[in-house]
Structure formats: structure tokens, C-alpha cells
N, C-alpha and C positions, 0 to 999 in steps of 0.2 A: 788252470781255470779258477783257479780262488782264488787269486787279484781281484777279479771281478765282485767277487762279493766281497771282499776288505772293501776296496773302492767305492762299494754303496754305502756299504757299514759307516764306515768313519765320516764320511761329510754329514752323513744326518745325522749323526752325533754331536757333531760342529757345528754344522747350523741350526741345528733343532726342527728341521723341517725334511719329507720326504723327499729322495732325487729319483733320479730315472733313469736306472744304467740298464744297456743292455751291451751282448756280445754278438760281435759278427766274425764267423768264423770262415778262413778258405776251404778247408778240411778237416778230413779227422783222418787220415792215412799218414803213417809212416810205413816208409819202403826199407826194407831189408833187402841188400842187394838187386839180383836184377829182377827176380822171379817172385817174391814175399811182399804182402802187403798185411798189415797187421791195423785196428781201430786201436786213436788214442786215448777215445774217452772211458775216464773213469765213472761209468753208471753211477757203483756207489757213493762218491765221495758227491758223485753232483746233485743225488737224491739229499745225500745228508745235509749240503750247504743249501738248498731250495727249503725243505722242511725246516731245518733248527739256526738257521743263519738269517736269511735273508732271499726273497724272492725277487729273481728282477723281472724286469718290464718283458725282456726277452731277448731266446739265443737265436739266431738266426746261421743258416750255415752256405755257404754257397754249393758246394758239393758234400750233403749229408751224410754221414754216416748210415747203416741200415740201420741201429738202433731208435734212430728218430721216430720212425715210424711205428714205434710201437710204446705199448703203454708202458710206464707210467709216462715216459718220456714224449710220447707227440701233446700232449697239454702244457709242455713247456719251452721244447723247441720247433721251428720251423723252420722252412728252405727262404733265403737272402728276399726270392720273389714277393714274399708275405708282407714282407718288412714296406716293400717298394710299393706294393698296390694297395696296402691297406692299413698295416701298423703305424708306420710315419706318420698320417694325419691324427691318429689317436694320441701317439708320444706327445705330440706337440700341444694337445690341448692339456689346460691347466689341471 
């Protein structure tokens, strides 16, 4: 997940102007065998890249995680649907 904020970091660095990256994720499961399912995300590391990095536009997930839904984390991510009905026309404006 911190590609994605290098990826903002550096162009606005280079161009000198804000850009607008967001993440679109299929999941957050990794399968252990046949029975094990385990969350890939790293809460903390994506609390810390949001606060002292760089905040993006937005993560969007197609099949969320459960931690989405809870704080601090649902003011920063959403389900893909959000993106489609509603955030796209905001990305797009200047």
C-alpha cells in the first residue's frame, strides 16, 4: 500500500502542483490453505502514511475488509460503489 503514497508524493514534488491518486482494491484476504482466511491490511502503517505522508483522494475496496467500517478507518476508506455513484464526479472537478 505505500506505492500509493510515494506515487502522490513524488509528482507533486515534480510538478509543483497537487495530484489526485486514489486506490482501488479487490480485497483485503489472503487464503491460507483451504480453511484460513487472514486481513491484509496494515491499519497501522496506513494510519501513519494518511497522517505524516500524504492523504489521498481515496481507497475504495470492492470486497472490504471489516475494518473499513470502523473508525478511524471509514473517513478514509469506502466500498468501489462510492467511487461510481458519487466520488468520480468530484475527482474530476478541478
Amino acid at each position: 500500500m505505500d506505492k500509493m503514497f510515494i506515487d502522490k508524493i513524488l509528482p507533486e514534488r515534480f510538478v509543483k502542483h497537487d495530484q489526485k491518486v486514489i486506490g482501488i482494491f479487490l480485497n483485503d484476504v489472503q487464503r491460507k490453505e483451504s480453511n484460513k482466511i487472514s486481513c491484509t491490511l496494515v491499519s497501522g502503517l496506513f494510519m501513519v502514511y494518511s497522517n505524516f505522508l500524504t492523504e489521498l483522494e481515496g481507497i475504495y475496496y470492492l470486497d472490504p475488509p471489516p475494518n473499513v467500517f470502523k473508525e478511524p478507518f471509514n473517513k478514509y476508506m469506502k466500498p468501489f460503489s462510492e467511487l461510481v455513484t458519487h466520488d468520480i464526479w468530484n475527482l474530476r472537478s478541478p
